[in-house]
C-alpha positions as CSV (number, residue, x, y, z in Angstrom):
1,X,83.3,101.9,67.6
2,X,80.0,102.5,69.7
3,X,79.9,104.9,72.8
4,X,79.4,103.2,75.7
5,X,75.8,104.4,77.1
6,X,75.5,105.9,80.2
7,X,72.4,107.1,81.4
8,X,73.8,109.9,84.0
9,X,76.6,112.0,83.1
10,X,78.4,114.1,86.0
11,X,81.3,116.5,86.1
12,X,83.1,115.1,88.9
13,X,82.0,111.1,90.7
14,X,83.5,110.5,94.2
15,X,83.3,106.7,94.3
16,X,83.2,105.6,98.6
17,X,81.2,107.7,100.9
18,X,83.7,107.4,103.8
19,X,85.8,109.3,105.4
20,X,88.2,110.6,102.6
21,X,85.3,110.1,100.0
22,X,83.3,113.2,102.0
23,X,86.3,115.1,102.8
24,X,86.9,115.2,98.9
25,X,83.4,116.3,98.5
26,X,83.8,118.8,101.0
27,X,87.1,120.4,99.5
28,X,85.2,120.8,96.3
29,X,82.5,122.1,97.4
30,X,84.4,124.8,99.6
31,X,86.4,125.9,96.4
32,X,82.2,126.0,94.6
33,X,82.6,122.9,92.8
34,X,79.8,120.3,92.5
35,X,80.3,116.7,92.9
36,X,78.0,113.7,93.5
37,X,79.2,110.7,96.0
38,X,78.1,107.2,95.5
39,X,78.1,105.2,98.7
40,X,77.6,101.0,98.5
41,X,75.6,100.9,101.9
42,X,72.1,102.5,102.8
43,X,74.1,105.0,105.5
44,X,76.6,106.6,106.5
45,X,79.3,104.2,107.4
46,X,82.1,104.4,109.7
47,X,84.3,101.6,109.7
48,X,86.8,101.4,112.1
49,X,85.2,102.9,115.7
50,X,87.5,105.8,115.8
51,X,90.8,107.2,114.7
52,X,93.3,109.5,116.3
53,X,94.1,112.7,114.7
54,X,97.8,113.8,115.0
55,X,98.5,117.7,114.0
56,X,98.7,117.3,110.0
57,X,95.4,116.1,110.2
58,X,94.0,118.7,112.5
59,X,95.8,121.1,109.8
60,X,93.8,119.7,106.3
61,X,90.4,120.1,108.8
62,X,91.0,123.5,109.6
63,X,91.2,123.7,105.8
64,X,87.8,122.3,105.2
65,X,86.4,123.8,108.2
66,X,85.6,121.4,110.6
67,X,87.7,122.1,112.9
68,X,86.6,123.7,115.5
69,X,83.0,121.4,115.7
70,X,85.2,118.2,115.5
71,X,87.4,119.1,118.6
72,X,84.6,119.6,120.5
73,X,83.7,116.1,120.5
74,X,86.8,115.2,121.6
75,X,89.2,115.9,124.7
76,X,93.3,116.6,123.7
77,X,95.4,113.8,124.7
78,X,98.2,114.3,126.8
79,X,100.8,111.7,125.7
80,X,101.3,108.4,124.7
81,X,102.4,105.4,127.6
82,X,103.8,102.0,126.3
83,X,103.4,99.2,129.2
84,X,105.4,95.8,128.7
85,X,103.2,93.8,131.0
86,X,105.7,90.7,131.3
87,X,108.6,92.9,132.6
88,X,107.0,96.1,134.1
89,X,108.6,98.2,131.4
90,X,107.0,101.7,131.1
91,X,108.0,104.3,129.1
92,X,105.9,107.3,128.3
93,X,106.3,110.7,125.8
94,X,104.3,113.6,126.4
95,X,102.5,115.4,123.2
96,X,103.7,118.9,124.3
97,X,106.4,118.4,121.3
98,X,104.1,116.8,118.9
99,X,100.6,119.4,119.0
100,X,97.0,118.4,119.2
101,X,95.8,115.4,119.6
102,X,92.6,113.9,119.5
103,X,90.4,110.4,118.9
104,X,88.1,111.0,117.2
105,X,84.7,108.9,116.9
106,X,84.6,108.7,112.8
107,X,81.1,108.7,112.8
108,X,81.7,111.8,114.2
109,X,84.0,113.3,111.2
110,X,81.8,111.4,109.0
111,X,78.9,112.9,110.0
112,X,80.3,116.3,109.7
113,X,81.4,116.3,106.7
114,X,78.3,115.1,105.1
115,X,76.2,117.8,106.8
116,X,78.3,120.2,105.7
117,X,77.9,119.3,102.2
118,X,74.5,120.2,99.8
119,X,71.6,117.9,99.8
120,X,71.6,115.0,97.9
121,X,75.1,115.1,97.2
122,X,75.9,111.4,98.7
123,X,73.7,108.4,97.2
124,X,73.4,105.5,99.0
125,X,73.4,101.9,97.9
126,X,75.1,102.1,95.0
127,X,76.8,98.7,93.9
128,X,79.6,99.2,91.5
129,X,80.9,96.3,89.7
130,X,83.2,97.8,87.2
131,X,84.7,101.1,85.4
132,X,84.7,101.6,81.6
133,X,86.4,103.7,79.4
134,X,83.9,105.1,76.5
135,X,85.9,104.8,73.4
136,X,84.8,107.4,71.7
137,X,84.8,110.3,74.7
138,X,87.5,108.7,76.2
139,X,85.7,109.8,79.7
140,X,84.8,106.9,82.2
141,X,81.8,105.5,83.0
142,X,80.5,103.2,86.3
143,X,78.8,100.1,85.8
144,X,75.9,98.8,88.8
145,X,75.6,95.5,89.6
146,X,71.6,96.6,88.3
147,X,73.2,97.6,85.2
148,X,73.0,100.8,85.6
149,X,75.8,103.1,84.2
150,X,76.9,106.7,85.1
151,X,79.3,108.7,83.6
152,X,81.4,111.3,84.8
153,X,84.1,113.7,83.0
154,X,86.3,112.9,86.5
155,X,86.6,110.3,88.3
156,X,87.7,109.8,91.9
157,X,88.0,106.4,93.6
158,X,87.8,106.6,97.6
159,X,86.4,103.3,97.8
160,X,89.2,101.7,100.4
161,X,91.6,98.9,100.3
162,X,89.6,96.8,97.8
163,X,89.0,100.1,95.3
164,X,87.3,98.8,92.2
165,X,89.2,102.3,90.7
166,X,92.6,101.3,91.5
167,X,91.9,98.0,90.2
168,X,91.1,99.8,86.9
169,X,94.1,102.0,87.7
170,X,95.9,98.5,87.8
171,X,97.4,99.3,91.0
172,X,98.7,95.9,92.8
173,X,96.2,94.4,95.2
174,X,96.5,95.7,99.4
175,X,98.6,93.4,100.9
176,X,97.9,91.8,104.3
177,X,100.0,92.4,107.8
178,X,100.7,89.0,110.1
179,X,98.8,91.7,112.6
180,X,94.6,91.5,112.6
181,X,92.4,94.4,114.6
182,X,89.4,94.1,117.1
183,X,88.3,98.0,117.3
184,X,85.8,98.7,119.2
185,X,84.0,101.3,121.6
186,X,83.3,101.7,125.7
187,X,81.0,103.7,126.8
188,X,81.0,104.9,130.6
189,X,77.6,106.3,131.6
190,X,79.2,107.7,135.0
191,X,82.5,108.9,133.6
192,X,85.8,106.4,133.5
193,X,89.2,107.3,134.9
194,X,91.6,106.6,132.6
195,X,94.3,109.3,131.8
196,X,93.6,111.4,128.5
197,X,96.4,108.9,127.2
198,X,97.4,106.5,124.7
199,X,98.1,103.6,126.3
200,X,99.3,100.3,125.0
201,X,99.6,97.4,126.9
202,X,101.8,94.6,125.6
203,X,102.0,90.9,126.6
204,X,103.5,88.1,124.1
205,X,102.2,88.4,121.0
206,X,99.2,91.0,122.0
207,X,98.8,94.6,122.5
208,X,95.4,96.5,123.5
209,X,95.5,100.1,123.4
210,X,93.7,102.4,124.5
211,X,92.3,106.0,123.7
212,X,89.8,108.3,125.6
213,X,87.6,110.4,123.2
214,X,85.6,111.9,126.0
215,X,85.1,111.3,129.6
216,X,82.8,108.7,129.0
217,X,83.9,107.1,125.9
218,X,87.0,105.1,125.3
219,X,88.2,103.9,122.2
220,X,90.6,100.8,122.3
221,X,91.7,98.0,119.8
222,X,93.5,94.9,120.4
223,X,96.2,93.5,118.0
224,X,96.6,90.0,117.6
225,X,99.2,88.2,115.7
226,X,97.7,85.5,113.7
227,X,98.5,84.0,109.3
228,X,97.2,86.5,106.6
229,X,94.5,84.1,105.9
230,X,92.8,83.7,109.2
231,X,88.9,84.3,109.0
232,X,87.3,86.3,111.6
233,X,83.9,86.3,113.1
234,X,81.6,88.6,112.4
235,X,78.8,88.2,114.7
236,X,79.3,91.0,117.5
237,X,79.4,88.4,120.6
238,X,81.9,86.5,119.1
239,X,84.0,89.2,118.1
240,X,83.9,90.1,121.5
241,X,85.1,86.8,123.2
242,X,87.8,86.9,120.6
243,X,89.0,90.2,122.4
244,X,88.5,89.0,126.0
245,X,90.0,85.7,125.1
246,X,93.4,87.6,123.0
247,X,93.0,90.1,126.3
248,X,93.0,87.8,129.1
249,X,96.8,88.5,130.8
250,X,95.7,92.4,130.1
251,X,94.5,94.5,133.9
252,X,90.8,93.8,135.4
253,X,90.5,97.5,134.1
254,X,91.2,95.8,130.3
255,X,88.9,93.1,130.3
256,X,85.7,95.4,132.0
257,X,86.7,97.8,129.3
258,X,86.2,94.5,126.8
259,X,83.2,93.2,128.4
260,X,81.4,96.6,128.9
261,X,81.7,97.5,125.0
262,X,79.2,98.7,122.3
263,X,78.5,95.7,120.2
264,X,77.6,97.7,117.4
265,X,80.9,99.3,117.3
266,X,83.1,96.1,117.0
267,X,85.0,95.4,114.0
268,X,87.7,92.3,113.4
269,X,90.2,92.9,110.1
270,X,93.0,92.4,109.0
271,X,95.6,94.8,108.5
272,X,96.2,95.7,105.0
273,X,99.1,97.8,103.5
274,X,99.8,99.0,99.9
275,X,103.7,97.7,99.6
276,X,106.0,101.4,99.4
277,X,107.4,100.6,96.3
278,X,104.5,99.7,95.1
279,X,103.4,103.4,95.6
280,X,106.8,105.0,94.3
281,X,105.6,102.7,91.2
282,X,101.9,102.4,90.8
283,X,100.1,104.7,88.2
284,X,97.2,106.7,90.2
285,X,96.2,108.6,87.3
286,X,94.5,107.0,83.7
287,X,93.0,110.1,81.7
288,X,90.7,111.7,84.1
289,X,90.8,109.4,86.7
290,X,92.5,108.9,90.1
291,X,92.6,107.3,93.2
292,X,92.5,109.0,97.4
293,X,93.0,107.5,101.0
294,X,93.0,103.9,101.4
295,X,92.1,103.4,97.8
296,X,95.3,105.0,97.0
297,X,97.6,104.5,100.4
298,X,96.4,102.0,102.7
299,X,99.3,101.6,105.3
300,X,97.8,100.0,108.5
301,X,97.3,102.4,112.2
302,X,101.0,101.9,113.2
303,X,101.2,105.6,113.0
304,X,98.0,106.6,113.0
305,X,98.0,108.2,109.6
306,X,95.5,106.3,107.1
307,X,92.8,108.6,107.9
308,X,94.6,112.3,108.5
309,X,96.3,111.2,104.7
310,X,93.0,110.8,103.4
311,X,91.5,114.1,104.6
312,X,95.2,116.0,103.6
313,X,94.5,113.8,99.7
314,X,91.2,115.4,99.8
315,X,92.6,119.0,100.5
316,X,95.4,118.8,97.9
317,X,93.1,117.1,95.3
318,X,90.0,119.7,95.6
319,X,93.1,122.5,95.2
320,X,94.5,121.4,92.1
321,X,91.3,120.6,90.5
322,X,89.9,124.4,91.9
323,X,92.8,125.9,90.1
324,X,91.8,124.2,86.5
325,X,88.1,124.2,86.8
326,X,87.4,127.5,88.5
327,X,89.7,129.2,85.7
328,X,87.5,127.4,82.9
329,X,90.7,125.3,81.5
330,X,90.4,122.0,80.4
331,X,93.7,120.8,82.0
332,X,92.0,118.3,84.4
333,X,94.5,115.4,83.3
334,X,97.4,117.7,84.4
335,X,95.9,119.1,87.9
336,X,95.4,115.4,88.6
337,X,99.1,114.6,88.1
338,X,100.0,117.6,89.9
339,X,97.8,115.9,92.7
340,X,99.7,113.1,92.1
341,X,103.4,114.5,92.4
342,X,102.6,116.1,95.5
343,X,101.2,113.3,97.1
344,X,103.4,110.6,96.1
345,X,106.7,111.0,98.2
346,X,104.4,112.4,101.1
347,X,102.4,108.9,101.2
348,X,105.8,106.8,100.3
349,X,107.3,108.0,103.2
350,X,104.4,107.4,105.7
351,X,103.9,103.8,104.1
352,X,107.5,103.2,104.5
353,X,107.7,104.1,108.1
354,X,104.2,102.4,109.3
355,X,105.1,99.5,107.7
356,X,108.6,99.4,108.9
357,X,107.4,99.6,112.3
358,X,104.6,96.8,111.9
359,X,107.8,94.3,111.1
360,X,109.0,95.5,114.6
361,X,105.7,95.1,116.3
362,X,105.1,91.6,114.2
363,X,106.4,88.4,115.5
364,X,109.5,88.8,113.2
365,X,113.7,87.5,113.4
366,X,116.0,89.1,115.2
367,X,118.0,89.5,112.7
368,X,115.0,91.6,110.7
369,X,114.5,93.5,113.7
370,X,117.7,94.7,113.8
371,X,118.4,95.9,110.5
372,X,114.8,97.5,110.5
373,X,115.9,99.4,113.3
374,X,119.3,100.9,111.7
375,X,117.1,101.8,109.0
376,X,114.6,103.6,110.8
377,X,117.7,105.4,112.3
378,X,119.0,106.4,109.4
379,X,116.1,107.5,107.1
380,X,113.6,108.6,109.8
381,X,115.5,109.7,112.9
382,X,113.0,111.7,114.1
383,X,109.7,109.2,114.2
384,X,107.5,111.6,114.7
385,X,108.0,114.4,112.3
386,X,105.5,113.0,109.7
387,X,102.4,115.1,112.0
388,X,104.9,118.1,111.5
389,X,103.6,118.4,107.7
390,X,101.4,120.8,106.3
391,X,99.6,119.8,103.2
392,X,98.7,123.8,102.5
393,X,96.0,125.8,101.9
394,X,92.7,124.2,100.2
């Protein structure tokens, strides 16, 4: 039996240099442990435009603090207005209940996090084709698409929805939502004068929302309904008449905000979910490797959660691990499942409720609709007290 050969070997490997990637690199380093990050593109990226960040989240920044920078990029939001366009239907609920709120730009948490970490801690375009187990030091090594190969005594896969590590994990593949996303950003050079809301605006089988991130910058989204296997544009232009054309019964307001966009921020996906029982289920732990954000919890924006998970993952991961390596045991497989049980039933829940409330907002039965509802009822009668959690000190 040979030992695989790897020409790098490294105490801890972050695999994904996004958002929950960096915030796991962060944690660690806060607690004075070294890890290296190995990013696919050439830069930072920032998928997505923006995300909103509900108190939970504004709870695991403070841990790895950010905090206070982050929210001044960003104005609080005052509540959240639903508008059924068809019937004149409004119906609004202030935040004053809920806590901070934000939208954040990610590049803006992005960036943050990676200049708060050492140099040459992230390396950039770094193609990963597969993970192998080294027979004989039972530790894992990453194969390039170059060939290359890099070893590390942990592992830690925050490479999304399409994780190369959970696919070694053999976690079940993402599934995909009837519901496909065109994010993008508006910037308004003299100021816009929107409410610091969330608004959605519904018509058929189309909602755009809307968030301000600062007086001048809006982030919005629209949601359109379409079969798991559509393919979308990815030329910016396009993209864009996509949005005006899903967009077209929305306000004058809507469309300007649609036309007026930066290209370069425009994005068209679909939604994809990890199923809930597939997370009671899956195994997120093989030796000394795991799985964080999307990679381990993709749930779709239906709550707004993906990315505040990610960042709380990163906080309770860099804990656990703090508490094995800064005490000089060798227990790393058992702080990882410690990771593990505290994160499970927190991510099943949040899974279960997004994705029970994408089969309301989807184009579903009746029937479905109303026995998803009496389920939300019973299990998650208050709908927002998922932002109530608090993932702990880092």
């Amino acid at each position: 039996m040979e030992s695989t050969i790897c020409e790098e070997m490294h105490e801890i490997v972050i695999v994904g240099g996004g958002l929950c990637g960096l915030a796991t690199a962060l944690a660690l380093h806060k607690k004075g442990i070294e890890s290296v990050v190995l990013e696919k593109s050439e830069t930072l990226r920032a998928a997505g435009a923006a995300i909103g960040v509900m108190p939970n989240g504004w709870r695991a920044l403070d841990q790895l603090g950010v905090a206070s920078h982050l929210r001044t990029t960003a104005l609080p939001l005052q509540g959240t207005r639903m508008t059924w366009i068809d019937t004149g239907k409004e119906q609004y609920t202030p935040n004053k209940n809920i806590g901070e709120v934000r939208c954040l730009k990610r590049s803006d948490i992005v960036e943050t996090f990676a200049d708060a970490l050492p140099p040459k801690t992230i390396r950039f375009g770094c193609d990963i084709v597969s993970v192998e187990m080294d027979p004989l030091t039972s530790l894992p090594c990453l194969l390039f698409s170059n060939g290359k190969r890099i070893g590390a005594k942990i592992l830690i896969g925050c490479d999304g929805s399409r994780s190369i590590v959970a696919n070694y994990l053999g976690l079940k593949p993402a599934k995909t939502f009837r519901t496909s996303a065109i994010r993008g950003l508006t910037s308004y050079p003299n100021g816009h004068s929107f409410p610091l809301e969330f608004v959605r605006l519904i018509t058929g089988k189309t909602a755009v929302g809307r968030l301000p991130i600062t007086d001048k910058l809006v982030h919005w989204f629209v949601g359109v309904q379409q079969g798991t296997d559509a393919m979308f544009p990815q030329d910016p232009e396009l993209i864009k008449q996509r949005a005006l054309e899903a967009a077209s019964g929305h306000p004058a307001d809507v469309q300007e905000m649609i036309e007026k966009c930066d290209l370069d921020s425009l994005s068209f996906t679909h939604l994809r979910y990890r199923a809930p029982w597939d997370l009671m289920l899956g195994n997120f732990r093989e030796k000394t490797v795991t799985v964080a954000g999307d990679a381990m919890h993709v749930m779709g924006p239906f709550l707004g959660q993906g990315g505040s998970a990610g960042i709380e993952d990163a906080v309770v991961l860099g804990r656990n691990l703090a508490k094995t390596l800064m005490n000089g045991s060798e227990k790393v497989e058992e702080a990882l499942d410690q990771y593990v049980k505290e994160r499970r039933m927190r991510v099943v829940k949040l899974a279960t409720q997004s994705y029970l409330t994408a089969l309301l907002v989807e184009n579903r039965p009746m029937l479905m609709k109303f026995v998803v509802i009496a389920v939300m009822a019973i299990f998650f009668r208050n709908p927002s007290a998922h932002v109530q959690y608090d993932c702990g000190l880092l």
